[in-house]
C-alpha positions in Angstrom: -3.2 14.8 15.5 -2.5 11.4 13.6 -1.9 9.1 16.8 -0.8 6.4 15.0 1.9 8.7 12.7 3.6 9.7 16.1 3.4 7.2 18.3 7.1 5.8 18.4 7.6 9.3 19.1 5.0 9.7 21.8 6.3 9.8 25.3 3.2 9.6 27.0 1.3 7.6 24.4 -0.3 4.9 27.0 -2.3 7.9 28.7 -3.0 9.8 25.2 -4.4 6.5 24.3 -6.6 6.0 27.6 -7.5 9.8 27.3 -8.7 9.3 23.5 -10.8 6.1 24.5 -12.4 7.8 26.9 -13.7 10.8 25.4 -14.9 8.2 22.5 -17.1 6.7 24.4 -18.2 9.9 25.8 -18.6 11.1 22.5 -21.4 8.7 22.2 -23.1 9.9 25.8 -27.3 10.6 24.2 -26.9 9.3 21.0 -28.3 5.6 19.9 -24.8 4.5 19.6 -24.4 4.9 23.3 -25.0 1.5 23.6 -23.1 0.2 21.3 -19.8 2.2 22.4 -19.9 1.6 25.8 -17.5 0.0 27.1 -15.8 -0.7 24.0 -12.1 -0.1 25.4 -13.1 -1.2 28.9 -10.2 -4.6 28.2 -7.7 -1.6 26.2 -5.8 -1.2 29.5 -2.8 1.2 28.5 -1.1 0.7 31.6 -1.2 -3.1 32.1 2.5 -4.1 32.4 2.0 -6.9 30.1 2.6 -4.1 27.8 6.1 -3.9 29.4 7.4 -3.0 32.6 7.9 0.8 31.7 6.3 3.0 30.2 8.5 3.1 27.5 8.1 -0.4 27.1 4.3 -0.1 27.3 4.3 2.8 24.3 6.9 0.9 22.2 4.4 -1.7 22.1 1.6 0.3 21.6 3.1 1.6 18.8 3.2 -1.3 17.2 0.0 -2.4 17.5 -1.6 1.3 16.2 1.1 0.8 13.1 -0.2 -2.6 12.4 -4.1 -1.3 13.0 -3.3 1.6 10.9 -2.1 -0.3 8.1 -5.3 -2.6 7.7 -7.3 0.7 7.7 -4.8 1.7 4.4 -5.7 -1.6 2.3 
């Protein structure tokens, strides 16, 4: 699934998010790049309600922010 591609139409994009980091970094779990990976997402908080005060709010932003990722990645 493209997460980016969906996400303004992701309800529950905030925990798909928080779901995705964490199985990264488990990803990593034995392999030198444990280190490095670690922690990586441990200041992504998808629930912080400076994202908004709603979840709707919080994956409206979200989506924003994966759009604008997303198209750096493209160039």
């Amino acid at each position: 699934m493209n997460v980016a591609k969906n996400a303004n139409s992701n309800e529950s994009l905030n925990t798909d998010l928080a779901y995705i980091f964490t199985n990264i970094e488990a990803s990593a779990s034995g392999f030198p790049s444990e280190r490095d990976i670690k922690g990586l997402f441990a200041n992504f908080d998808t629930t912080n309600n400076r994202l908004g005060n709603t979840v709707k709010d919080k994956n409206a932003r979200l989506a924003t922010v994966l759009k604008g990722l997303a198209e750096l990645v493209l160039r």
